[in-house]
C-alpha positions as YAML, in Angstrom:
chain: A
units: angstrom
residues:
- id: 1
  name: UNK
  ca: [10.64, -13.81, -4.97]
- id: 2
  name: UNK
  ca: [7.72, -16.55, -4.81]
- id: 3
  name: UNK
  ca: [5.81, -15.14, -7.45]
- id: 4
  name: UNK
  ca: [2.92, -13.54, -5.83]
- id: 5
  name: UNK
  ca: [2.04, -10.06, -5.56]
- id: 6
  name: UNK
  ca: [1.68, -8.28, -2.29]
- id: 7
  name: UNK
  ca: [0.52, -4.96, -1.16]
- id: 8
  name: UNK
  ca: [3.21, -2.27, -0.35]
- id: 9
  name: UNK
  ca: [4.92, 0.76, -1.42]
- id: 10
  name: UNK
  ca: [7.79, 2.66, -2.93]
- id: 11
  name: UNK
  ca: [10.35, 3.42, -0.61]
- id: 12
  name: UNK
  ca: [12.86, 5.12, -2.80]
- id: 13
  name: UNK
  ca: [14.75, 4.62, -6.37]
- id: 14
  name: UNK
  ca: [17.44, 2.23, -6.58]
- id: 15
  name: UNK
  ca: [20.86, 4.66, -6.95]
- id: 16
  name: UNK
  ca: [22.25, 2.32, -9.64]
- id: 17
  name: UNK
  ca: [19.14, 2.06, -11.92]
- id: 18
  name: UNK
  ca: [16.57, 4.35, -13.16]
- id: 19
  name: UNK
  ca: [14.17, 1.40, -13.37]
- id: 20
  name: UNK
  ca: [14.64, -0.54, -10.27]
- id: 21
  name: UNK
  ca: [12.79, 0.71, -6.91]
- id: 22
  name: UNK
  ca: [13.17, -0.89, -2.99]
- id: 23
  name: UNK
  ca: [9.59, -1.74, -1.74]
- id: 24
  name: UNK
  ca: [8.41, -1.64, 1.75]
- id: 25
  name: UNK
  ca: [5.55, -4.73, 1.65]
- id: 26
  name: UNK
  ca: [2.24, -3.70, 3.93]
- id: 27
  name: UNK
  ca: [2.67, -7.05, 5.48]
- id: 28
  name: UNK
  ca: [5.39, -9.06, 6.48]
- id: 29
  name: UNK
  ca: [5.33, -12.48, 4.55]
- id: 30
  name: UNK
  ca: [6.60, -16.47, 5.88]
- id: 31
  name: UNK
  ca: [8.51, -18.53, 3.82]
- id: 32
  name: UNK
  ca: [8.78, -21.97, 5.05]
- id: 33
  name: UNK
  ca: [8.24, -20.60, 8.70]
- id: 34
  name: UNK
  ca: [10.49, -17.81, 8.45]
- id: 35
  name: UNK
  ca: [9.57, -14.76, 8.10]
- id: 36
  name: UNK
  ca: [10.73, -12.47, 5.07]
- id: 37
  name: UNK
  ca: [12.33, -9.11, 5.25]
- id: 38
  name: UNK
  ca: [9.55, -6.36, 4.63]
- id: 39
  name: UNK
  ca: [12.23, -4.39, 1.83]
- id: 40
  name: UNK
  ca: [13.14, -5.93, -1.70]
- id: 41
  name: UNK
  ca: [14.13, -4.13, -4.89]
- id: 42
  name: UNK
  ca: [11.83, -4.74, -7.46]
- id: 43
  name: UNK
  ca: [11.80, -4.11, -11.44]
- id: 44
  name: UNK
  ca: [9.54, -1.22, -12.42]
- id: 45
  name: UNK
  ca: [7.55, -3.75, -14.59]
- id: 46
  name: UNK
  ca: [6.36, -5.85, -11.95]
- id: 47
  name: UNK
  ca: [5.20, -2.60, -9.96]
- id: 48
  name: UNK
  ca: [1.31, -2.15, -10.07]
- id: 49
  name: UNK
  ca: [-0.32, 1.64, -8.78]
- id: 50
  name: UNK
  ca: [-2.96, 0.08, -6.91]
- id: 51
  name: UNK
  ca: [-5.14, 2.89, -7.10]
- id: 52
  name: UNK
  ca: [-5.35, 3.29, -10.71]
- id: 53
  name: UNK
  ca: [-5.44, -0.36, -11.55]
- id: 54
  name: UNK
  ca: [-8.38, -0.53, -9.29]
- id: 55
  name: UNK
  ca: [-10.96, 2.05, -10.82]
- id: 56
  name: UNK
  ca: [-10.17, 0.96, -14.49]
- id: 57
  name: UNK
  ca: [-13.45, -0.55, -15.76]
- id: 58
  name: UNK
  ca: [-13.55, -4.49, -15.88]
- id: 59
  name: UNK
  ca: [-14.68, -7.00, -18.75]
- id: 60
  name: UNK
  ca: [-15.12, -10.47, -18.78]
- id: 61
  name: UNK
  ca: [-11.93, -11.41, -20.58]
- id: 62
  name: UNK
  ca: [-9.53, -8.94, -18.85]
- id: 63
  name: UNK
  ca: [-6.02, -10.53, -16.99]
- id: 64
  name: UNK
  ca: [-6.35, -8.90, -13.17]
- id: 65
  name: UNK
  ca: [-4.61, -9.43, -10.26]
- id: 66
  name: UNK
  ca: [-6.86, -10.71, -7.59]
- id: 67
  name: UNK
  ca: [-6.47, -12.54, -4.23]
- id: 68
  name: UNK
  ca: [-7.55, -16.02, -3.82]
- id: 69
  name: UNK
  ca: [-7.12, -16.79, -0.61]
- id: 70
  name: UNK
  ca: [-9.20, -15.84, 2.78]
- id: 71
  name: UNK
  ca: [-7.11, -13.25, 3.94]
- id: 72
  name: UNK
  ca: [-6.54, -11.58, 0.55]
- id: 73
  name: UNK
  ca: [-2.49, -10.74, 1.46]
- id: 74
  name: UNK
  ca: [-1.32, -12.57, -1.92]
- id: 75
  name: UNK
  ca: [-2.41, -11.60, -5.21]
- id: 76
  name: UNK
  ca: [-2.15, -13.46, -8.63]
- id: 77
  name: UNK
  ca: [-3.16, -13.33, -11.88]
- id: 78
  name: UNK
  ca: [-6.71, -14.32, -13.09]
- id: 79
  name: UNK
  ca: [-8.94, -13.62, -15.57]
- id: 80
  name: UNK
  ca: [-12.48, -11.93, -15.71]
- id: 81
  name: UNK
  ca: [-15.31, -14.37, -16.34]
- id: 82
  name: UNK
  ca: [-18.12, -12.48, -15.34]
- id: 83
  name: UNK
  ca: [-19.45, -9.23, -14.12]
- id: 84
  name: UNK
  ca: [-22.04, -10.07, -11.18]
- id: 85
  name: UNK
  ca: [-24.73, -7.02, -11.75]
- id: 86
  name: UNK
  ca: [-26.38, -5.92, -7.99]
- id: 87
  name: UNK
  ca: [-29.12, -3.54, -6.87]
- id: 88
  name: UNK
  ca: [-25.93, -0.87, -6.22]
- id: 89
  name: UNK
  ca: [-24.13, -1.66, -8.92]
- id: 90
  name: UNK
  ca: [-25.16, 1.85, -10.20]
- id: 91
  name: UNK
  ca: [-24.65, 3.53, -6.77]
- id: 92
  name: UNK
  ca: [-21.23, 1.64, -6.55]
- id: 93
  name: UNK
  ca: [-19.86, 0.77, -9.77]
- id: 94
  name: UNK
  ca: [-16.31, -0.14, -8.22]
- id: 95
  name: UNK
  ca: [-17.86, -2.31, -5.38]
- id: 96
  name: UNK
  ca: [-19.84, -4.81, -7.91]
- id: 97
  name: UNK
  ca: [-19.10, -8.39, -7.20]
- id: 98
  name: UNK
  ca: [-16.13, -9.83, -9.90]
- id: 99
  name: UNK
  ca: [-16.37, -13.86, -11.03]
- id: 100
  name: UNK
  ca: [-12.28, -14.51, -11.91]
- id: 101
  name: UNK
  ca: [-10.32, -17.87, -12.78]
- id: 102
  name: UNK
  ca: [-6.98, -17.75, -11.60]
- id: 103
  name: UNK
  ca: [-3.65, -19.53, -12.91]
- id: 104
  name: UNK
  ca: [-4.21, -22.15, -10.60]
- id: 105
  name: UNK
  ca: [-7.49, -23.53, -12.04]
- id: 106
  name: UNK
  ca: [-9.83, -22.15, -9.36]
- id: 107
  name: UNK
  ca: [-12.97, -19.73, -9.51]
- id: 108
  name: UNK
  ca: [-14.03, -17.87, -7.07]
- id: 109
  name: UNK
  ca: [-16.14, -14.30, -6.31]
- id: 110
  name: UNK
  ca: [-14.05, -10.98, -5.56]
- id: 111
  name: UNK
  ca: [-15.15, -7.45, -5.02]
- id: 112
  name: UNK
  ca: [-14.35, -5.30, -8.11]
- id: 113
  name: UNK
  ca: [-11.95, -3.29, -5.93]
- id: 114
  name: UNK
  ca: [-9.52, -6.35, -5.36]
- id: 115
  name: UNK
  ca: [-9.18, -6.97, -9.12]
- id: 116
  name: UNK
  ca: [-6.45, -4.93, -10.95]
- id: 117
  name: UNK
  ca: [-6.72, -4.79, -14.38]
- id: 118
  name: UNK
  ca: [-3.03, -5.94, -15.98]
...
């Protein structure tokens, strides 16, 4: 509802719709000082699999989601400027360091594994 994306899971199917599913968030969020309900039903096209978006190979150029603040609960979109190469890069290739621009005009440094290729 504020745009962001958030960490959480399927909790079942919506009866009425085949593409509508209720979401239990990881974390519960604040709006304004109040805190948000945990649940909301959600369109199957803003749903993300976390795990597979996360080990798809990234390119400078490619629309993730990433977080972009300290505590990394919110995600939003960005895209992939460059690929920071490291001395375990090859041990680790999903643990290399990620430079992203996000919607909001700032750039900032984010392991691999927090950007989901969109």
């Amino acid at each position: 509802a504020d745009g962001y994306y958030y960490l959480g899971h399927v909790a079942q199917e919506v009866k009425s719709s085949r593409e509508r599913f209720l979401i239990e968030f990881d974390k519960s969020r604040t709006l304004k000082g109040k805190v948000q309900l945990r649940m909301q039903e959600t369109p199957l096209y803003d749903i993300l699999h976390y795990e597979d978006a996360r080990q798809q190979p990234l390119a400078p150029g490619d629309r993730v989601l990433a977080p972009w603040e300290a505590k990394a609960e919110r995600f939003g979109p960005a895209t992939v400027l460059k690929i920071m190469e490291n001395k375990e890069a090859c041990l680790a290739p999903n643990r290399r360091r990620v430079l992203v621009n996000f919607w909001n005009g700032q750039t900032k440094e984010v392991s691999s594994d927090q950007a989901l290729r969109i």
